[in-house]
C-alpha positions, 0 to 999 in steps of 0.5 A: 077609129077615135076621131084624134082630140084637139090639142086645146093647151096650144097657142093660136098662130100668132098674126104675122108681123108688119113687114118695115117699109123702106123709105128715103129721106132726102132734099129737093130745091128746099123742101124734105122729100119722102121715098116710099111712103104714101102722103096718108102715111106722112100725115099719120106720123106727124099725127103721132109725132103731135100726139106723142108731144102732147102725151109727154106735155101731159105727163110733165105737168102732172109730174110737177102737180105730184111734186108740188103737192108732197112739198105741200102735204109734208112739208119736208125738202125732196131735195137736200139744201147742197144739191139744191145749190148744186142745181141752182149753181149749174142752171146759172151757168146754163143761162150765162152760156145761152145768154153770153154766147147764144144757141140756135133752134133748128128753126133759127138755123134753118133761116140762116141756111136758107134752108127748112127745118126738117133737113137742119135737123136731119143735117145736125143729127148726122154732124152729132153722130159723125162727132162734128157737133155738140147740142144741148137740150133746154126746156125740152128744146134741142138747141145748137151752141154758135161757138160752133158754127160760122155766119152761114150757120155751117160748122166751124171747122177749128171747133169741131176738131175740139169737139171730137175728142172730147165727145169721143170721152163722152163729155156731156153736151153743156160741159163741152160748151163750158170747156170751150168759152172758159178759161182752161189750166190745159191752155194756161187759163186761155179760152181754147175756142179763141185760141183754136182761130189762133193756134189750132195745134195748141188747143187740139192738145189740150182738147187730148188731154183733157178727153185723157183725163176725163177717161182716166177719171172714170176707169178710177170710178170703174 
């Protein structure tokens, strides 16, 4: 009887994938606590987190030798004159907004909670997601505009029902921060964070209106 030939074509069993572990996240008396994990693993993944940082500072400053040197080599603008004004009109109004009415880190906001970083952070995340907060991101850094918060660093209720519908409109992060220190038509040239201490129903109706028009104007693009 012929000894049956291996089949040599057929792939090698692929290894087993690592099982994900469960692990829980949570606060004790200040500090982050970790369910589930062995310090070794902590360590290893703020290693990662570190080296990650570094890859993408890396990558940043290589990306801008690149663009230096083909305005050098060329001698032609990358970008057109109109949307240059364009940028520099917009990172103007950034600037006026983190100098005028001021941002918190999740390091600053930490020291005003009493509180560590790690949890702020886990605390903002879940308040962005539940559309309670807004953030912006500046240099690289996430920062939370005060206009939403009180003295103790929590969340100004009145602001946050202004925020919800128009993140639910997917309005960008420094746009809401300008609808909601600058004048409005919505409100007849009012502020609707000053009003929404005055008169929340009010600024609550504009806030419909304009997450209405900002739908409306993207099913006219769609």
């Amino acid at each position: 009887m012929t000894a049956p030939v291996p089949d040599r074509t057929s792939k090698s069993p692929r290894r087993p994938s690592r099982i994900a572990r469960r692990y829980k996240v949570s606060e004790f008396k200040g500090r982050v606590v970790v369910e589930g994990v062995s310090v070794g693993d902590v360590e290893e993944a703020l290693r990662l987190a570190q080296r990650v940082s570094e890859i993408r500072h890396d990558a940043r400053g290589s990306f801008e030798d690149f663009v230096n040197s083909s305005l050098l080599e060329t001698n032609e603008e990358l970008v057109p004159s109109a949307s240059q004004r364009q940028i520099q009109r917009t990172a103007a109004l950034r600037q006026k907004l983190l100098t005028k009415y001021g941002a918190e880190t999740h390091e600053t906001l930490a020291q005003i909670r009493d509180s560590q970083p790690g949890s702020v952070r886990a605390w903002v995340t879940r308040a962005r997601e539940q559309g309670e907060l807004f953030t912006v991101k500046f240099k690289g850094r996430v920062m939370i505009p005060k206009v939403q918060l009180d003295e103790e660093g929590k969340l100004d209720p009145a602001i946050s029902a202004l925020v919800r519908p128009l993140l639910e409109a997917d309005l960008d992060g420094w746009s809401l921060w300008t609808w909601l220190t600058h004048p409005t038509g919505h409100l007849s040239g009012k502020i609707p964070a000053e009003l929404a201490h005055v008169d929340l129903e009010r600024a609550q109706r504009a806030a419909d209106l304009y997450a209405l028009d900002l739908r409306n104007e993207r099913d006219e693009v769609a």
